[in-house]
N, C-alpha and C positions, 0 to 999 in steps of 0.2 A: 541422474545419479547412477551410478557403475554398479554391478551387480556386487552382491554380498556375498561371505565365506558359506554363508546358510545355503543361497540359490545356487552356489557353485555347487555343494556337495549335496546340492539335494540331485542336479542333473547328472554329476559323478553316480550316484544310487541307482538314476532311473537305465545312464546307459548300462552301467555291470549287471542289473538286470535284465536290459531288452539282450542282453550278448549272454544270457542264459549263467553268469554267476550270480551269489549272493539267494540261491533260492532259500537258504535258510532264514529265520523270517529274524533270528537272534543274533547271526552275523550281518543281515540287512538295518536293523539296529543301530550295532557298531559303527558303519559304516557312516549309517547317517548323522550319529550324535556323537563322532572324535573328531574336532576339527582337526584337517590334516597341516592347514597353515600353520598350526602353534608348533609344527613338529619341524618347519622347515623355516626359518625365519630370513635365510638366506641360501641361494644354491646357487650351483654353474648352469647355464643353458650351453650347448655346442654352437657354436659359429664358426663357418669359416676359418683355420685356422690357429684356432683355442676355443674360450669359453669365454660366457658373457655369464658376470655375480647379476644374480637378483635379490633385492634385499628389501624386506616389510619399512624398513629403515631409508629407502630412498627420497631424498628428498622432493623429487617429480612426482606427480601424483598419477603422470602418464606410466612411471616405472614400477610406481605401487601396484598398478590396476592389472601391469604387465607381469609380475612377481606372483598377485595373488590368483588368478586366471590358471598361469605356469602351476602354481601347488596343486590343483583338481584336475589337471591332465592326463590322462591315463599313460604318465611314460615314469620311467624311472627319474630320480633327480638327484644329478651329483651334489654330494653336501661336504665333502672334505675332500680336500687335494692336496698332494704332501709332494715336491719338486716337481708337480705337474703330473703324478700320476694319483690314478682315483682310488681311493682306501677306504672311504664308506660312501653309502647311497641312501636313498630311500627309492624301495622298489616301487615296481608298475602296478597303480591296483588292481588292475584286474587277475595279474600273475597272485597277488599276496590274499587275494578271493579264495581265487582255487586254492591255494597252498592251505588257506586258513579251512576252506572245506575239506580238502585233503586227509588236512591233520586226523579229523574225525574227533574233535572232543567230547567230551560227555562230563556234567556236570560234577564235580569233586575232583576232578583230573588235575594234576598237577603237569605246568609246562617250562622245559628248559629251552630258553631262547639261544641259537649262538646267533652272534653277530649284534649287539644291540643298535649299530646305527641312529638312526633319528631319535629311538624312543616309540614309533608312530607303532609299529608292530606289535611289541610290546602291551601298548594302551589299546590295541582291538582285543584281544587276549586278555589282558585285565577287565576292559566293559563286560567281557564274554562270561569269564571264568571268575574273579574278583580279583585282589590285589596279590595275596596272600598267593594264589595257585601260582604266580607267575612267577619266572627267575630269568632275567638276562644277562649274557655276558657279554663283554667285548674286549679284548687287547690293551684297547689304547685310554688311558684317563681323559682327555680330552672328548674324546667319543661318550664315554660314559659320564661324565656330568654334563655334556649338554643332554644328552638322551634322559637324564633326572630330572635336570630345571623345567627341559620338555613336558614331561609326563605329569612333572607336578604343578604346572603350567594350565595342564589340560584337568586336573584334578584327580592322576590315578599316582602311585605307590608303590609297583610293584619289585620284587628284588634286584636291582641294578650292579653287575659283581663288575670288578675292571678285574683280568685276568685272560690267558689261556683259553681258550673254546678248547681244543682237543681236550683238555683234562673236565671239560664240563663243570659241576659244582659238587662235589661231596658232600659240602657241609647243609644242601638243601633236598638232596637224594633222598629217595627213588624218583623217580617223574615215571609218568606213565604217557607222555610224546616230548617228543624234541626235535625240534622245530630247527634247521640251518638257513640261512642266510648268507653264506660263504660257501664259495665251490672248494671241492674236497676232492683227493685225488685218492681216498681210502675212506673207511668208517673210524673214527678214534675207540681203540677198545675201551676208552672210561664211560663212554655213552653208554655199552653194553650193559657194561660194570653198576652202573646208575640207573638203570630202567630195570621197571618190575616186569614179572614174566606178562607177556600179551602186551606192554608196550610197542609202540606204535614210532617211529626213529624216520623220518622226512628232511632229505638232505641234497644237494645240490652236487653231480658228479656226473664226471663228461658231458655239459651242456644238456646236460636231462636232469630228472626230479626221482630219485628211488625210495620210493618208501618202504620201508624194510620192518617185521613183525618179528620181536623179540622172543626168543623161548626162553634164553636162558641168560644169563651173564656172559656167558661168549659163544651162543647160537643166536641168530639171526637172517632173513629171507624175505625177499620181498621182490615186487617187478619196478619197472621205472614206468611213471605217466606218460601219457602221449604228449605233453606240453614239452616243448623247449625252455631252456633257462640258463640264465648267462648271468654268473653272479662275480663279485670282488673275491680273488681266491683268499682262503683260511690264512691268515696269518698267526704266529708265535714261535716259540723255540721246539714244539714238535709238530710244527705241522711239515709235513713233507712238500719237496716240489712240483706244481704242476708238470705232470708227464709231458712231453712235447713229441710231437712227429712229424714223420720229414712229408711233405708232399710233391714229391720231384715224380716227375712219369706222368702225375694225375692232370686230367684235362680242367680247366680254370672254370668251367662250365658247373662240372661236378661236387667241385669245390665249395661253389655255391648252396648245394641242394645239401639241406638241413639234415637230412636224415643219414648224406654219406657221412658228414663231419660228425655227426654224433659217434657214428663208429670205429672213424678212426681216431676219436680223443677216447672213447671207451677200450680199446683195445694198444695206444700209442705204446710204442719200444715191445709190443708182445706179436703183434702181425705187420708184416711188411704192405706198403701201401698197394701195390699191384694185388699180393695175395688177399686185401680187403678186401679194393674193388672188383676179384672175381668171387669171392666167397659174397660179397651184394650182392650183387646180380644173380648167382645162382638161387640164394635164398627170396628173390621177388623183391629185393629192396626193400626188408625189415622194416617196419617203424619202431621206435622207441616200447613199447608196450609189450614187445614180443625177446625182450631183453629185462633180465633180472640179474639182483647182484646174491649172492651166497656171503655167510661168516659164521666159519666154525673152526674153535680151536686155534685162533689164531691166523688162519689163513683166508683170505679173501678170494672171491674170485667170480666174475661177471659170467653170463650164459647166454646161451639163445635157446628159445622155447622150453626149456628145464634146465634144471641144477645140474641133470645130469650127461646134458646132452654133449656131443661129442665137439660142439663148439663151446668151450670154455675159454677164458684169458685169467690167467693171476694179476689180480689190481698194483695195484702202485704201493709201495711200501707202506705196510701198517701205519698210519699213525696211533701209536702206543699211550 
């Protein structure tokens, strides 16, 4: 007899622990008692050339066993594919450990999801918080009723909006974190607008994680984590375009190393790729933690080692 969703996500638990997440004993919990299969019933594996569905609904019991294995993976798992390009996921757990430690919740807190995806996210947050704390949005209606039948599937409730992520949710404002799931080439000033003062705003921008401490309705400050993070960018009618930059000069080698790419998608159309690569190098090749983003008054704008330091870049167009 093949292992169970229980033995899966009990070993899921034991490795994000021995890899030093999940020390919270409330988000270890979670972790253990959401099953994560009810949130993925079907996905893409990459093969070769495309993608391979995996489906609870297979008729092989060789492809079930292979399906249900694939959902307590520690990788991300594409769940929707629109002309062959990827539009929701379900992240990597270990990444959505940290993220959910990250957040820093504390019990009464209320949390705005963007991206509702699977549902799975969502329903750690709801185990954590209860039903009522929580609000996710997502775009697409298709996304957000499977993400309900999920949740309610698994036995939680919590607010499911189809809508805009940049506009956040007004009608469930203030939250005190808000949680992205979509990479963002700006902060939407309605998150601002929605978060109480000392909210807490954790969002995905240039291949990094910035968590950013609210003062006011349009101040905002905070560093980026040292983790990498590679998400499906923001879509709707205000979100802005991913910034792109040119890498012509740069050696293919460097290209590779994590930390330069961060900086030239943090700084892309604002420093030319040569004047990065010398401004890396002289700074000891930065890591992501020694870069923070600034928001005040409507303007935006990334830093090295302070707000006010004389390396500064203005972000990518507000999304408003």
């Amino acid at each position: 007899m093949g292992e169970t969703g229980a033995d899966l996500r009990e070993r899921l638990v034991g490795r994000l622990q021995a890899e030093g997440e999940l020390t919270d004993p409330r988000w270890r919990a979670a972790f253990a008692e959401v099953p994560r299969e009810l949130f993925v019933p079907a996905y893409y594996a990459g093969v070769p050339g495309g993608y391979r569905r995996l489906s609870r609904d297979d008729p092989d019991p060789r492809g079930r066993a292979a399906w249900l294995s694939g959902a307590y993976a520690d990788e991300p798992l594409a769940t929707h594919l629109r002309d062959g390009e990827l539009i929701s996921s379900s992240s990597q757990p270990s990444l959505m450990a940290m993220m959910l430690a990250a957040l820093d919740v504390h019990d009464g807190h209320r949390v705005l999801e963007i991206g509702a995806g699977t549902g799975y996210n969502a329903a750690l947050l709801a185990h954590r918080l209860g039903d009522d704390a929580v609000t996710t949005v997502d775009l697409d209606a298709e996304i957000t009723d499977a993400a309900r039948a999920h949740l309610a599937e698994a036995g939680f409730h919590p607010t499911v909006v189809t809508g805009d992520g940049a506009l956040g949710c007004p009608s469930r404002a203030p939250f005190d974190r808000t949680m992205a799931t979509c990479a963002l080439p700006s902060v939407p000033a309605a998150w601002l607008a929605q978060s109480g003062p000392g909210a807490l705003i954790l969002a995905p921008l240039a291949t990094g994680l910035i968590a950013l401490r609210v003062r006011d309705a349009t101040h905002a400050e905070g560093r980026f984590l040292r983790t990498p993070a590679y998400f499906v960018p923001l879509r709707g009618g205000e979100a802005a375009p991913q910034p792109s930059y040119d890498t012509g000069g740069i050696p293919c080698g460097l290209l590779r190393n994590d930390r330069f790419r961060f900086l030239l998608a943090l700084t892309a159309g604002r420093l030319d790729p040569a004047d990065a690569l010398a401004f890396w190098r002289d700074e000891g090749r930065p890591p992501r933690e020694r870069f923070g983003v600034t928001v005040a008054d409507g303007r935006q704008w990334a830093w090295l080692d302070t707000p006010r330091s004389p390396w500064r870049w203005p972000l990518g167009e507000p999304v408003d």
